[in-house]
MARBA-3410 file (N, C-alpha, C, O; in Angstrom, 1 decimal):
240
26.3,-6.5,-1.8,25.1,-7.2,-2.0,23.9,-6.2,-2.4,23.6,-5.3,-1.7 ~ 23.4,-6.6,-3.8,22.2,-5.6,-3.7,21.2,-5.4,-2.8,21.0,-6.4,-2.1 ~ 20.2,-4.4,-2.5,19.4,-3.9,-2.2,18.5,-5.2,-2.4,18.7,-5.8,-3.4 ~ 17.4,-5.6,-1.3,15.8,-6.1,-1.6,15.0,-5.2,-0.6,15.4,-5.0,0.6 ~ 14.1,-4.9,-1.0,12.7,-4.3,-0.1,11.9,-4.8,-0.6,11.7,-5.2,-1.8
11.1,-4.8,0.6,9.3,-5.7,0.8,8.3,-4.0,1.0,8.5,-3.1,1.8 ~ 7.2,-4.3,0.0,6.4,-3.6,0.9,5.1,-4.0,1.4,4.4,-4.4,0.4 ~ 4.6,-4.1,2.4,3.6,-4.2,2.9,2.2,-3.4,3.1,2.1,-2.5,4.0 ~ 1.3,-3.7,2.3,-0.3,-2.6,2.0,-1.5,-3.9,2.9,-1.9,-5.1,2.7 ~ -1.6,-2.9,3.8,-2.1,-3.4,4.7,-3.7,-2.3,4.2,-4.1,-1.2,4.6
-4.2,-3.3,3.3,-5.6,-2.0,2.8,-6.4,-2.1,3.5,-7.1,-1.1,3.5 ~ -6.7,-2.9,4.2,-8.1,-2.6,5.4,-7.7,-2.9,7.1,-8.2,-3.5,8.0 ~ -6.5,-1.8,6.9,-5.6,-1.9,8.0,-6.9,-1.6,9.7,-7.0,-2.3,10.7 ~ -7.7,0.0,9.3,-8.2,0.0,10.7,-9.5,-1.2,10.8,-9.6,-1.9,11.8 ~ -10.1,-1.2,10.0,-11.2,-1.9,9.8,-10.5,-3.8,10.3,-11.2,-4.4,11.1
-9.7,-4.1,9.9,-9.3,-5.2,10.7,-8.5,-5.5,12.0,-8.1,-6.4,12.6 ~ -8.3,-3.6,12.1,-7.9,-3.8,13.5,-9.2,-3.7,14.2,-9.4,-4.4,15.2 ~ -9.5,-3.3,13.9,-11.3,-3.4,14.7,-11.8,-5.0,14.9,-11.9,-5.7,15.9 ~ -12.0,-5.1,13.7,-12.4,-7.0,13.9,-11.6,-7.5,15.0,-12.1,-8.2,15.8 ~ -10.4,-6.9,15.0,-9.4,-8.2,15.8,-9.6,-8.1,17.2,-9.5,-9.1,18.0
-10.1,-6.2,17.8,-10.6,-6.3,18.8,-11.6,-6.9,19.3,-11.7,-7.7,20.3 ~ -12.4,-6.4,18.3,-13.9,-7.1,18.7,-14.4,-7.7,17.5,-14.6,-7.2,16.4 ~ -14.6,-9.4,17.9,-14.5,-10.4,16.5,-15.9,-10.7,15.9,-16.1,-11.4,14.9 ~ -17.0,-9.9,16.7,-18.3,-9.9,16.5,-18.7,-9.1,15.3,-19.9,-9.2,14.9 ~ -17.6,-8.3,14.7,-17.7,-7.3,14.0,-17.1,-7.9,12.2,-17.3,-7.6,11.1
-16.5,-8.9,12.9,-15.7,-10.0,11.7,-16.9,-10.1,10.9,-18.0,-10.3,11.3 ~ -16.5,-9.7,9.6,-17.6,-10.1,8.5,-18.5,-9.2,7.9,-19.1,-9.4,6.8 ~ -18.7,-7.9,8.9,-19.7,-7.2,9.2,-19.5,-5.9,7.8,-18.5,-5.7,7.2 ~ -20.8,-5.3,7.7,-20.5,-3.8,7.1,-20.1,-2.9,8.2,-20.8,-3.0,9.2 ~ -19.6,-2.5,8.2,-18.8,-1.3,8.9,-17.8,-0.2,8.0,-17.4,-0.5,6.9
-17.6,0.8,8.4,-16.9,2.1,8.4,-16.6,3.0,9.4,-17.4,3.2,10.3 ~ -15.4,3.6,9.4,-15.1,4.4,10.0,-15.7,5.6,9.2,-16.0,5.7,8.0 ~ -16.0,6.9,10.5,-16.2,8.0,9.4,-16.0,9.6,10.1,-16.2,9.4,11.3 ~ -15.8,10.5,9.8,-15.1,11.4,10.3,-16.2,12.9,9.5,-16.5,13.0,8.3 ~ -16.8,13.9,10.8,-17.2,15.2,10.2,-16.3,15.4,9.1,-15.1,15.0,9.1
-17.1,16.2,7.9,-16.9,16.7,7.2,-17.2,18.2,6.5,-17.4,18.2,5.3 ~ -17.2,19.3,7.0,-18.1,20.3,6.9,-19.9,19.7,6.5,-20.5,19.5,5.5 ~ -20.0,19.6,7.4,-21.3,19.0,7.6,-21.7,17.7,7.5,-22.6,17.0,8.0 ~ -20.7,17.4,6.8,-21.2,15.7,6.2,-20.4,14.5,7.1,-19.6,14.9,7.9 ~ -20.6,13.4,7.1,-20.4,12.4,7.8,-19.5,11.3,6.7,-20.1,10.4,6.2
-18.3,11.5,6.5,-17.2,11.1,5.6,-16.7,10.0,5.5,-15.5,10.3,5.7 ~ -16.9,8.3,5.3,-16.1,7.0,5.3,-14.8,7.4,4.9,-14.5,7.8,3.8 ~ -14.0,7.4,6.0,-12.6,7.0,6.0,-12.0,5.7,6.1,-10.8,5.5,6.0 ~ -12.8,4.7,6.2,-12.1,3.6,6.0,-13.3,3.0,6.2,-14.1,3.4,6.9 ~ -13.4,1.5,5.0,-14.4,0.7,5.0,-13.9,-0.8,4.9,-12.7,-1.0,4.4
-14.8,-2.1,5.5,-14.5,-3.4,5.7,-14.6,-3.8,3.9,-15.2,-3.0,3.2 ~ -14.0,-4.8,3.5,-14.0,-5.1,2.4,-15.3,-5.8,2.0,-15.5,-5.9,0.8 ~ -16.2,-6.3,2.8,-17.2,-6.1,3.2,-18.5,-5.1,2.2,-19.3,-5.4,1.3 ~ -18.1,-4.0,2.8,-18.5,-2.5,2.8,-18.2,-2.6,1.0,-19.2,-2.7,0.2 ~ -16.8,-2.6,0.7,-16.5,-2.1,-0.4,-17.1,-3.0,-1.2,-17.2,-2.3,-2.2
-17.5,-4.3,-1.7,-18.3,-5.2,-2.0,-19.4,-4.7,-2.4,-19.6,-4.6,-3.6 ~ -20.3,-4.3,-1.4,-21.7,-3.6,-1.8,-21.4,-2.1,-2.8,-22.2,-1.4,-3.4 ~ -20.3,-1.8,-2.7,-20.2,-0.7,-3.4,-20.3,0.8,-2.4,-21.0,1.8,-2.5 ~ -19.4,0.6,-1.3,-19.4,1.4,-0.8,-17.8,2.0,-0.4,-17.0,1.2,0.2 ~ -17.4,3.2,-0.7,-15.9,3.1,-1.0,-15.4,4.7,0.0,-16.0,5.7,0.1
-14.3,4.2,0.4,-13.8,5.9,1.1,-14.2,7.3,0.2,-14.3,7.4,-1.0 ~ -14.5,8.1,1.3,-14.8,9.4,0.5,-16.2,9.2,0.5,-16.7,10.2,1.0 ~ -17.1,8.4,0.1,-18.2,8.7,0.5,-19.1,9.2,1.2,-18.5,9.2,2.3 ~ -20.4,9.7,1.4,-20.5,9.8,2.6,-21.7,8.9,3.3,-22.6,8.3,2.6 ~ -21.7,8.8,4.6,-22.5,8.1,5.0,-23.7,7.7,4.7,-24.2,6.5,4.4
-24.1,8.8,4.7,-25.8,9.4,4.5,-25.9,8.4,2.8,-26.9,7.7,2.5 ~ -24.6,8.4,1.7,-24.6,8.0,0.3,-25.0,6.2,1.1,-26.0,5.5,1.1 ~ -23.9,6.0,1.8,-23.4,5.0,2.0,-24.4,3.8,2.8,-24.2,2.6,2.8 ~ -25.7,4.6,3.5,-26.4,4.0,4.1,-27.8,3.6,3.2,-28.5,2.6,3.4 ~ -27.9,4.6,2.3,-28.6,3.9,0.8,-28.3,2.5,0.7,-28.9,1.5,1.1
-27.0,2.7,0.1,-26.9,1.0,-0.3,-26.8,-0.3,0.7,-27.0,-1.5,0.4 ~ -26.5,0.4,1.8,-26.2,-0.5,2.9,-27.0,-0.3,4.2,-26.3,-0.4,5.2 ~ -28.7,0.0,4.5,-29.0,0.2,5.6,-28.8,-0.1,7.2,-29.1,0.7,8.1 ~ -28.0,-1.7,7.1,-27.7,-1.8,8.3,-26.0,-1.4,8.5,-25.0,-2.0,9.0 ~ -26.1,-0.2,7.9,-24.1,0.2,8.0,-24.1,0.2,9.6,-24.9,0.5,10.4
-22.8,-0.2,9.7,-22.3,0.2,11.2,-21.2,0.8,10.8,-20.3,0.5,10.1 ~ -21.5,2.0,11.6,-20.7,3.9,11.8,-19.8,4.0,12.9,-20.1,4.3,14.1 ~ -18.6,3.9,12.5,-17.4,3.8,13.9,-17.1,5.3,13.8,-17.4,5.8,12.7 ~ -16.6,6.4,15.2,-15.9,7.2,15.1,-14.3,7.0,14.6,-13.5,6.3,15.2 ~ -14.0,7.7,13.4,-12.5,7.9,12.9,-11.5,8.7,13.9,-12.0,9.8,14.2
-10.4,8.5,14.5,-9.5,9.3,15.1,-7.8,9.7,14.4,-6.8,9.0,14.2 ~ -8.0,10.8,14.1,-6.7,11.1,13.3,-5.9,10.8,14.1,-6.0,11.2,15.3 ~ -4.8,10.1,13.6,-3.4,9.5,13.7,-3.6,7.8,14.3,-2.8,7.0,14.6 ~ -4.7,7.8,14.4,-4.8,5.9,14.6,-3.9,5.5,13.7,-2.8,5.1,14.1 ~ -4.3,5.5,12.4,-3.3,4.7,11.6,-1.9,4.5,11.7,-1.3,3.5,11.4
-1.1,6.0,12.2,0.2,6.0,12.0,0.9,5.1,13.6,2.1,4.7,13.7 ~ -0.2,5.1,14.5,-0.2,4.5,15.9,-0.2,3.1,15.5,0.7,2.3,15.9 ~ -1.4,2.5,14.5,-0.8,0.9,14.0,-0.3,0.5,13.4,-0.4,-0.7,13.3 ~ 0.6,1.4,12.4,1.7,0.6,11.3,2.8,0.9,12.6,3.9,0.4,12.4 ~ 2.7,1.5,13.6,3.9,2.0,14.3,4.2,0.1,15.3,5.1,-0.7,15.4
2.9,0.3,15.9,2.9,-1.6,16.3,3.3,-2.5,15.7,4.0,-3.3,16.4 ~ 3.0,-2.6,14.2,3.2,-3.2,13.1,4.4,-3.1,12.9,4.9,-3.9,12.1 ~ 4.9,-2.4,13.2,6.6,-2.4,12.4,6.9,-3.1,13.6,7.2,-4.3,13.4 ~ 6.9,-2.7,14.7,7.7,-3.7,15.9,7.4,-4.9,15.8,8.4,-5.6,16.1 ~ 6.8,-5.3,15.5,5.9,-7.0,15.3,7.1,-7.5,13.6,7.1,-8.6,13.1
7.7,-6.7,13.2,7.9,-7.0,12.2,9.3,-6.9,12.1,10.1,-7.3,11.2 ~ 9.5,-6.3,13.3,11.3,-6.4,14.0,12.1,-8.1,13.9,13.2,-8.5,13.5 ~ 11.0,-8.8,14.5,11.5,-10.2,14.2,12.2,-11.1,13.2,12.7,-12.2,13.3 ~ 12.0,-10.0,11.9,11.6,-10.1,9.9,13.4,-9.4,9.8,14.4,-9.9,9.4 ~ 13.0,-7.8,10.5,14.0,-6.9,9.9,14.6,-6.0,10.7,13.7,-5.2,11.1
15.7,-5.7,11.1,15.2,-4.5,11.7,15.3,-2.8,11.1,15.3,-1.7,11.5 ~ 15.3,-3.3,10.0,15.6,-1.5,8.9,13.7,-2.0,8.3,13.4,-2.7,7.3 ~ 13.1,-1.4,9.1,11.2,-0.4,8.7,11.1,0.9,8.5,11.6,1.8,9.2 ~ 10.3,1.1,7.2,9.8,2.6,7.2,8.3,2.1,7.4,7.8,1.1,7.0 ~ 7.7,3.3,8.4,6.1,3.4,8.1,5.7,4.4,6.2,6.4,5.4,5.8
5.0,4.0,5.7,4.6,4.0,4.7,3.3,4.9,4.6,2.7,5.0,3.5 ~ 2.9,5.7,5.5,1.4,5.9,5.6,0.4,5.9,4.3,0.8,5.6,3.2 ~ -0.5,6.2,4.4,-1.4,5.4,5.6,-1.5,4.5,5.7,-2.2,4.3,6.6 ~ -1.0,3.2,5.0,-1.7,2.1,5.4,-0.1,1.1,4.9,-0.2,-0.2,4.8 ~ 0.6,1.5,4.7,1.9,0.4,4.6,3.0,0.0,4.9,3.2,0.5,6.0
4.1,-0.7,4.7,5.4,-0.8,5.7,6.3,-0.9,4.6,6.1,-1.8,3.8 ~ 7.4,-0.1,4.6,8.6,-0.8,3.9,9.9,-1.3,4.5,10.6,-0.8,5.4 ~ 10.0,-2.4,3.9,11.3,-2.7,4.7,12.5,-3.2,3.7,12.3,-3.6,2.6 ~ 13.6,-3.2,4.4,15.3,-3.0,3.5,15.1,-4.8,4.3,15.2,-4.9,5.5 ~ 14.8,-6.1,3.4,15.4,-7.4,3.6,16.7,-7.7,3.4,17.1,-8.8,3.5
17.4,-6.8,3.0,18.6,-7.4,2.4,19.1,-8.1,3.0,18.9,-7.8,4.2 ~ 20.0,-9.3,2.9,20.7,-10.6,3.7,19.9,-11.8,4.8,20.3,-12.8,5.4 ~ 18.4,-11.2,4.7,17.8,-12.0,6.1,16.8,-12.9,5.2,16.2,-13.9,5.8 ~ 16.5,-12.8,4.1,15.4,-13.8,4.0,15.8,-15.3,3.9,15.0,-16.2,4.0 ~ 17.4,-15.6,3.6,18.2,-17.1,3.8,17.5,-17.6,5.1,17.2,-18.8,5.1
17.4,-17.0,6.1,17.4,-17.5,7.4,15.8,-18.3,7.4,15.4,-19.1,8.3 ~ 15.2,-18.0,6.5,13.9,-18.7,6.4,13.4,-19.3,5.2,12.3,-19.2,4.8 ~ 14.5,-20.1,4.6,14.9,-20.8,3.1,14.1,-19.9,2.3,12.9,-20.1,2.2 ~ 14.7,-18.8,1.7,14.6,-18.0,0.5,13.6,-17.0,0.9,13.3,-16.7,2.0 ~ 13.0,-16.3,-0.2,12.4,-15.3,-0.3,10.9,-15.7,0.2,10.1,-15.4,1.0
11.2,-16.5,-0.6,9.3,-17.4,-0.6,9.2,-17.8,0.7,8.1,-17.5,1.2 ~ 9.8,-18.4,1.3,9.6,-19.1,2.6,9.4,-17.5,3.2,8.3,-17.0,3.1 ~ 10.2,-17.1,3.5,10.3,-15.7,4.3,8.8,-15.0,4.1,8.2,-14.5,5.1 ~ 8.4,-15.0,2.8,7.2,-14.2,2.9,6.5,-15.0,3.4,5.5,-14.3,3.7 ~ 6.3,-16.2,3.6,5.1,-17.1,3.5,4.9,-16.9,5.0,3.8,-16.7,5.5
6.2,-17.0,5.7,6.2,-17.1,7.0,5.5,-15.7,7.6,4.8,-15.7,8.6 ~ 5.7,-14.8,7.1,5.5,-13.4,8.0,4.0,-13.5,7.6,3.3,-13.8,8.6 ~ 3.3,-13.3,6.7,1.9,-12.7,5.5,1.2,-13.9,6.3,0.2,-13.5,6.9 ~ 1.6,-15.4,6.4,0.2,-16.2,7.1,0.6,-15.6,8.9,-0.3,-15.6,9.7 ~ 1.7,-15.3,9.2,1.3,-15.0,10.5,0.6,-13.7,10.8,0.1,-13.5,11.9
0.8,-12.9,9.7,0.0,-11.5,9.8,-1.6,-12.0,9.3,-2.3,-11.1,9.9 ~ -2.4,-12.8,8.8,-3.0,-13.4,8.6,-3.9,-13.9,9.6,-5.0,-13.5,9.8 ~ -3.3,-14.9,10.4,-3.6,-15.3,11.2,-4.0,-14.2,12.6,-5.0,-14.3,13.3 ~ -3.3,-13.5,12.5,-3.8,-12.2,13.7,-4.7,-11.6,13.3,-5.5,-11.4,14.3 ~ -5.1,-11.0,12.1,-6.3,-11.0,11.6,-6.2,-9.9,10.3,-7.1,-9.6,9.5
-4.9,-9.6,10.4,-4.9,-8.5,9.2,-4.3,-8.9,7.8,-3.4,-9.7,7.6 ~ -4.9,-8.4,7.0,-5.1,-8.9,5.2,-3.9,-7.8,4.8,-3.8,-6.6,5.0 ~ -3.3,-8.5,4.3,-1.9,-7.8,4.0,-1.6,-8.2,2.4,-1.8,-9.4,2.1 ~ -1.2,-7.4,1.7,-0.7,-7.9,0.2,0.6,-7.4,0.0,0.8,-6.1,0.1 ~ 1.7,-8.2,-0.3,2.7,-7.7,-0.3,3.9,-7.7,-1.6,3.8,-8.6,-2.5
4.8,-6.9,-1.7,5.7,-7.0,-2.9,6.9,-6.8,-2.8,7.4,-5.7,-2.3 ~ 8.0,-8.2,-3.4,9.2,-7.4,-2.7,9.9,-7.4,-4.6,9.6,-8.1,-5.5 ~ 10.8,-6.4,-4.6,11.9,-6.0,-5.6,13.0,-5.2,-4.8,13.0,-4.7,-3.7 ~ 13.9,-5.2,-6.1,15.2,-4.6,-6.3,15.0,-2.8,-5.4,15.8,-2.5,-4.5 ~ 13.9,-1.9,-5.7,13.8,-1.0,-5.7,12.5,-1.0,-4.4,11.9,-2.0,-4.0
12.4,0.3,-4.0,11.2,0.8,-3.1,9.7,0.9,-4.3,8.6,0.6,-4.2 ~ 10.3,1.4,-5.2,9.0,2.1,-6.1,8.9,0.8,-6.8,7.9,1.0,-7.4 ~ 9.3,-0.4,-7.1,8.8,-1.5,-7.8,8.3,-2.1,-6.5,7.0,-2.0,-6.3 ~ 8.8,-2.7,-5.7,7.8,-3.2,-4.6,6.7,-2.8,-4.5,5.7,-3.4,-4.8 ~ 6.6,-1.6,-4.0,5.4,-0.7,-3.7,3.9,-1.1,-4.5,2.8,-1.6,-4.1
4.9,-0.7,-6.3,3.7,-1.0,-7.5,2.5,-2.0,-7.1,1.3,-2.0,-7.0 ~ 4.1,-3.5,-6.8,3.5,-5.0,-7.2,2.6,-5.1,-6.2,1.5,-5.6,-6.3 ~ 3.3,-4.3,-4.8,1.9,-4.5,-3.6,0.8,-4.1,-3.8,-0.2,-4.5,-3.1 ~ 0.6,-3.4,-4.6,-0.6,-2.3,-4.6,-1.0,-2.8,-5.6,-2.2,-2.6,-5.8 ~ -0.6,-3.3,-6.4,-1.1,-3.3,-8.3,-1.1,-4.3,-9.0,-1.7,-4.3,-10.0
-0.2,-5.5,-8.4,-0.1,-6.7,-9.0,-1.2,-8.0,-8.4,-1.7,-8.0,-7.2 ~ -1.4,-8.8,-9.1,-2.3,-9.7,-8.7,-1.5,-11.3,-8.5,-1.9,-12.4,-8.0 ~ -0.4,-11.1,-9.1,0.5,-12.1,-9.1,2.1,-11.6,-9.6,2.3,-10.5,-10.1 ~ 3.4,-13.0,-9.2,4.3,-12.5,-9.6,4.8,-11.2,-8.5,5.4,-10.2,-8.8 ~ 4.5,-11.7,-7.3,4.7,-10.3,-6.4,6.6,-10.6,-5.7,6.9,-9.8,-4.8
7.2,-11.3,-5.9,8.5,-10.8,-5.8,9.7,-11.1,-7.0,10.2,-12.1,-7.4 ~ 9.9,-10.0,-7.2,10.3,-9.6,-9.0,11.8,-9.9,-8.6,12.5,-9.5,-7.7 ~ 12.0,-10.5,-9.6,13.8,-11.3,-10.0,14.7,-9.8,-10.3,14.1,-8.9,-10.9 ~ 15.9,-9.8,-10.1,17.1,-9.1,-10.8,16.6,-9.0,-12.3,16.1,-9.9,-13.0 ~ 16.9,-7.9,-12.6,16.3,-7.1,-14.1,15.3,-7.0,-14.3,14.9,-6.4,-15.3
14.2,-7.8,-13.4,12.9,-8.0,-13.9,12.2,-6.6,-13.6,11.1,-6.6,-14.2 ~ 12.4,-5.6,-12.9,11.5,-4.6,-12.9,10.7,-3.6,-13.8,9.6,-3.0,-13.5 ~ 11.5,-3.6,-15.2,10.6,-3.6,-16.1,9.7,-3.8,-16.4,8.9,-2.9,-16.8 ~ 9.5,-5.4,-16.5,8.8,-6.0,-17.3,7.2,-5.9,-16.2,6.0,-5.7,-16.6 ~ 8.1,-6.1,-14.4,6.9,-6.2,-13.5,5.8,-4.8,-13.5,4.6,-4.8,-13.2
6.7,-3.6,-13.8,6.1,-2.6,-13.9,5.2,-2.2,-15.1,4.4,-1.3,-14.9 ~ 5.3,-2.6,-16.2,4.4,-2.1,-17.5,3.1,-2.5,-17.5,2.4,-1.7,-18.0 ~ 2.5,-3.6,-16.8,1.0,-4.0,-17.0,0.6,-3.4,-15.9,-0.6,-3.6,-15.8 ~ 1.1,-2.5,-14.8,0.3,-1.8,-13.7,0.0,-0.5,-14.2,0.5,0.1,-15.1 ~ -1.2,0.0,-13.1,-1.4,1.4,-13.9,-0.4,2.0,-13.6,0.7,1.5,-13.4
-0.8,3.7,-13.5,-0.1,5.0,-13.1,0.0,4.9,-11.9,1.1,5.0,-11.5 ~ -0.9,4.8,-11.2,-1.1,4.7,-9.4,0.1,3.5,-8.6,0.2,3.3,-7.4 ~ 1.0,2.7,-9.8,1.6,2.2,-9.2,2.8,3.1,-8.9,3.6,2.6,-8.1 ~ 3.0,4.0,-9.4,4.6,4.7,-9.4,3.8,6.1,-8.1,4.2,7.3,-8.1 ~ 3.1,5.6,-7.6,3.4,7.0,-6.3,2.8,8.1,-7.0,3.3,9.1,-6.5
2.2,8.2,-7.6,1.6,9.9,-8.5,0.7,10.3,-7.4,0.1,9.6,-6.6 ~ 0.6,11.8,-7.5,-0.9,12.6,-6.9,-2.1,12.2,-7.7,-2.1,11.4,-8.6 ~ -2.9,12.6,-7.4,-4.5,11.8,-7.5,-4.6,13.0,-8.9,-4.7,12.4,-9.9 ~ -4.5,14.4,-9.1,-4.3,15.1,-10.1,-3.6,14.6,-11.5,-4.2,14.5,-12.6 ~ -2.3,14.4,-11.1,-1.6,13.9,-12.1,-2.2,12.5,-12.8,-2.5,12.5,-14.0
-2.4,11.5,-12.0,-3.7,10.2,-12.0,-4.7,10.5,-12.9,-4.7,9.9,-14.0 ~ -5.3,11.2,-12.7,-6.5,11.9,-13.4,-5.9,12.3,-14.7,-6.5,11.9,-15.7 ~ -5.1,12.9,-14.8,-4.7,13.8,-16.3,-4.5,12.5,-16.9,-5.3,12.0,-17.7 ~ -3.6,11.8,-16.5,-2.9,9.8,-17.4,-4.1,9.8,-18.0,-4.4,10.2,-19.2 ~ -5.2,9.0,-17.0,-6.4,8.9,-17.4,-7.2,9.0,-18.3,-7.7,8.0,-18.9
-7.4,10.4,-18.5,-7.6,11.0,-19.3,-7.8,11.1,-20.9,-8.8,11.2,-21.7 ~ -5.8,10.9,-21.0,-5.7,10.9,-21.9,-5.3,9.7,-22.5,-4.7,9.6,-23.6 ~ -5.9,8.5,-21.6,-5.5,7.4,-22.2,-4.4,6.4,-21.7,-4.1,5.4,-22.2 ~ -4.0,6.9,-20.6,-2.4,6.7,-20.4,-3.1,5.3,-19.2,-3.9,5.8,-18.4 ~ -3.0,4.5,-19.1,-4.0,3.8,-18.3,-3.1,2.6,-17.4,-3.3,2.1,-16.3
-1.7,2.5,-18.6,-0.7,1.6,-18.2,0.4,2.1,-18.2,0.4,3.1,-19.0 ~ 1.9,1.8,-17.5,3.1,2.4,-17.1,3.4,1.9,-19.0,4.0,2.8,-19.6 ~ 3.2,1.1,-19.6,3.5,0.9,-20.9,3.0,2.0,-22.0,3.3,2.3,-23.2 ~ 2.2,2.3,-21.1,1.5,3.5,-22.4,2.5,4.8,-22.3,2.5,5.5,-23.3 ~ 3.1,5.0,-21.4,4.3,6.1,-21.6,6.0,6.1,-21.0,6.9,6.9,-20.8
5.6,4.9,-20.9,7.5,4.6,-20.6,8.1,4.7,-21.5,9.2,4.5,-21.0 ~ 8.4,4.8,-23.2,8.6,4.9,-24.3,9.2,6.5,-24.3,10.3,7.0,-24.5 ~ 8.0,7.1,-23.7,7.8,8.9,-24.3,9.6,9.2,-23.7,9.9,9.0,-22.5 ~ 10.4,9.7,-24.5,11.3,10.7,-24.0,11.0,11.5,-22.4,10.0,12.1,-22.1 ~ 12.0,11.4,-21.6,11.7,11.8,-20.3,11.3,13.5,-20.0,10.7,14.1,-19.2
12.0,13.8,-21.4,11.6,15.5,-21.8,10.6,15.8,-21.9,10.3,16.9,-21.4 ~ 9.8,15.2,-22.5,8.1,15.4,-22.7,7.6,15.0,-22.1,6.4,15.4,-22.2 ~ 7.9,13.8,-21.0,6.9,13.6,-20.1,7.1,14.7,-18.7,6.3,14.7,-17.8 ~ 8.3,15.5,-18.7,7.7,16.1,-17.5,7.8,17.5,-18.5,7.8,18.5,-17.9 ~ 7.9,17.5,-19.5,7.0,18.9,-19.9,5.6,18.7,-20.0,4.9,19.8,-20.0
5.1,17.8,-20.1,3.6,17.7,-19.9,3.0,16.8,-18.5,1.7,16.8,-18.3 ~ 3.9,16.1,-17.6,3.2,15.6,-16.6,4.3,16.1,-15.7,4.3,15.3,-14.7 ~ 5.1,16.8,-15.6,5.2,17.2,-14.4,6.7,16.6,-14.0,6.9,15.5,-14.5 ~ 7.7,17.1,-13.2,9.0,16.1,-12.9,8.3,15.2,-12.2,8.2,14.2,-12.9 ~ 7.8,15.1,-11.1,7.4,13.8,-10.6,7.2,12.3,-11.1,7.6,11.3,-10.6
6.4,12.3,-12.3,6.5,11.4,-12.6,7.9,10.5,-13.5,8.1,9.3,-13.6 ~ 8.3,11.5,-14.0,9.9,11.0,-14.3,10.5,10.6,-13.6,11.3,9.7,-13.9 ~ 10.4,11.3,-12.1,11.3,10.4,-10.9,10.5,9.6,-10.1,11.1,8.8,-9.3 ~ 9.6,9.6,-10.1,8.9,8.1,-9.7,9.2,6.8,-11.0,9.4,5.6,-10.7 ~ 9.3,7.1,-12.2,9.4,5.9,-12.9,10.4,5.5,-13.0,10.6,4.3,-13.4
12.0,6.8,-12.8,13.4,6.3,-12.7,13.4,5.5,-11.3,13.9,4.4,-11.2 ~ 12.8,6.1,-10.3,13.1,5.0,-9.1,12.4,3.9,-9.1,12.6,3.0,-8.3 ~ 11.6,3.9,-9.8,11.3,2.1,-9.5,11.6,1.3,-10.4,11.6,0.1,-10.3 ~ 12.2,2.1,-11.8,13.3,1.1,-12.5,14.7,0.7,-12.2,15.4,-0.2,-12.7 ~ 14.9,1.6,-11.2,16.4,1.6,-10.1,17.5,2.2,-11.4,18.6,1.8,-11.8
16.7,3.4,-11.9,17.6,3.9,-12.3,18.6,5.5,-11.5,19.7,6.0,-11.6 ~ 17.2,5.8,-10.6,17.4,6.9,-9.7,17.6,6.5,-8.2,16.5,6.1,-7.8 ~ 18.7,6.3,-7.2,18.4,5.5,-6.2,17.7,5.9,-5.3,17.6,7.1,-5.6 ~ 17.0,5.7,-4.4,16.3,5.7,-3.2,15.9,5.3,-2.3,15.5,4.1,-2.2 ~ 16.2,6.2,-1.0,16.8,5.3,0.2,15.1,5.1,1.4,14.0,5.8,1.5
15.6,3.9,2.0,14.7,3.7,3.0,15.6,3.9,4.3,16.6,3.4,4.7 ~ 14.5,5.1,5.1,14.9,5.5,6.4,14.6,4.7,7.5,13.4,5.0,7.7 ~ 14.9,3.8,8.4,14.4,3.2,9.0,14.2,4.1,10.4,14.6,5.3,10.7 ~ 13.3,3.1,11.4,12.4,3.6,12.7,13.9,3.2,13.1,14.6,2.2,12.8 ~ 14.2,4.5,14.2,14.9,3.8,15.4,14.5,3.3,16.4,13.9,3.8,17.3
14.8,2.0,16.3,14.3,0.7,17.7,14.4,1.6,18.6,15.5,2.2,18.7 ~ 12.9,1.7,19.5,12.7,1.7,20.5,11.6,3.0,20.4,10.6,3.1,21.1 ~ 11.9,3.8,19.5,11.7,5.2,19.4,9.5,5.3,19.4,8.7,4.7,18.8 ~ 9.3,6.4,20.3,7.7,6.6,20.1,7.2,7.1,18.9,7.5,8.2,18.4 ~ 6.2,6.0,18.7,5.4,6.3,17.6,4.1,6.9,17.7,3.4,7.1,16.7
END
C-alpha cells in the first residue's frame, strides 16, 4: 500500500496555547518575546499582532510603535517542542506513527487509517474541527510524500490533499519555502527571480546544485517522491 502523510502547521501554536489557558487573552495583541543582546525579540505573535503588521523577529520596542497596547509574554526555550509533544499524544487517536516537526508542526505516516472515518476528507475534517474547537488554528496537508504535504500545509490555500501523481502539479504554484530550504538559500531564489517551484524545476539538476547548493535538489526530489524519505515516529509513551 502506498505511503500517505499529513502534516500539521500549527502557526500560532504558543500564542493559542496561551488563549486556551487564559481565554481573556482570545483576540488580544500579544507576543511572546525573548532577550536579545539587549533587545526584547517577538518570538511568537497572535495573528492578531501579525494583522497590525507586527511579525517574529521584531523587536518589541519596533513592535510597540505600531501596537501600543502590546501585551509582552516571557518566551521559554523548549515550550514549543513540550507542546507539539502533547499534541502528538492527542493525535494518537488519528495514528500512532508522529514525527514532531519543530517548531511548530506534526507529521504523521496515515497509511491504512483514514477508511475508519469514511475517507481522507472525513478523517481530516474530523481531527482539524476537533483541533479547532480546543482552540488551536491548524492548516494542514496530506500527500504521497513528507516534502509535498509539508509544501501544501504551509503554502497552499486550497486543494490541500493531493491525489496519486498529483504532486507535481500541487507543487509548482508554491514558492521555494515550500521544499524545506534555509532562509539563505530562500533569499538567493528570490533574488533572482526564482519565486515559484515552476521557475526552476525545468533547470537540469546539475545546475541547480551547482548554483544552489545539493539541498535543494534533494528537497525537490523528495517531495516529488522521487528520492524516498522516511518518517521516524515518537515511541508511545516516551518523554518529551
Amino acid at each position: 500500500m502506498p505511503k500517505r502523510f499529513l502534516s500539521l502547521w500549527f502557526r500560532y501554536l504558543l500564542t493559542d496555547w496561551k488563549a486556551i489557558r487564559q481565554p481573556e487573552l482570545k483576540g488580544k495583541t500579544f507576543v511572546f518575546a525573548e532577550p536579545d543582546h539587549g533587545r526584547l525579540i517577538a518570538r511568537a505573535a497572535t495573528a492578531t499582532a501579525q494583522r497590525f503588521g507586527i511579525e517574529v523577529g521584531m523587536t518589541v520596542a519596533d513592535a510597540k510603535v505600531i501596537t501600543p497596547e502590546l501585551v509582552v509574554l516571557d518566551h521559554k526555550m523548549g515550550r514549543e517542542l513540550k507542546l507539539l509533544g502533547g499534541l502528538a499524544e492527542w493525535c494518537l487517536r488519528y495514528t500512532f506513527l508522529i514525527m514532531l516537526d519543530p517548531p511548530d508542526g506534526l507529521l504523521l505516516d496515515i497509511t491504512g487509517c483514514a477508511h475508519l472515518r469514511g475517507g481522507e476528507r472525513g478523517y481530516l475534517k474530523d481531527m482539524i474541527s476537533r483541533l479547532r474547537i480546543i482552540g488551536y488554528g491548524v492548516h494542514p496537508g496530506i500527500a504521497y510524500t513528507i516534502g509535498c504535504a509539508w509544501g501544501v500545509a504551509r503554502c497552499a490555500e486550497k486543494d490541500l490533499i493531493v491525489a496519486e501523481g498529483g504532486h507535481r502539479n500541487a507543487l509548482l504554484p508554491l514558492p521555494p519555502s515550500a521544499l524545506r530550504l534555509p532562509t539563505d538559500l530562500l533569499i538567493k531564489l528570490q533574488n533572482l527571480g526564482l519565486d515559484k517551484v515552476s521557475s526552476f524545476v525545468h533547470i537540469p539538476h546539475s545546475v541547480l546544485r551547482r548554483r544552489f547548493q545539493k539541498e535543494l535538489v534533494l528537497r525537490l526530489l523528495q517531495a516529488l517522491g522521487q528520492k524516498e524519505e522516511f518518517l521516524i515516529p515518537l515511541k508511545r509513551g516516551c518523554s518529551i
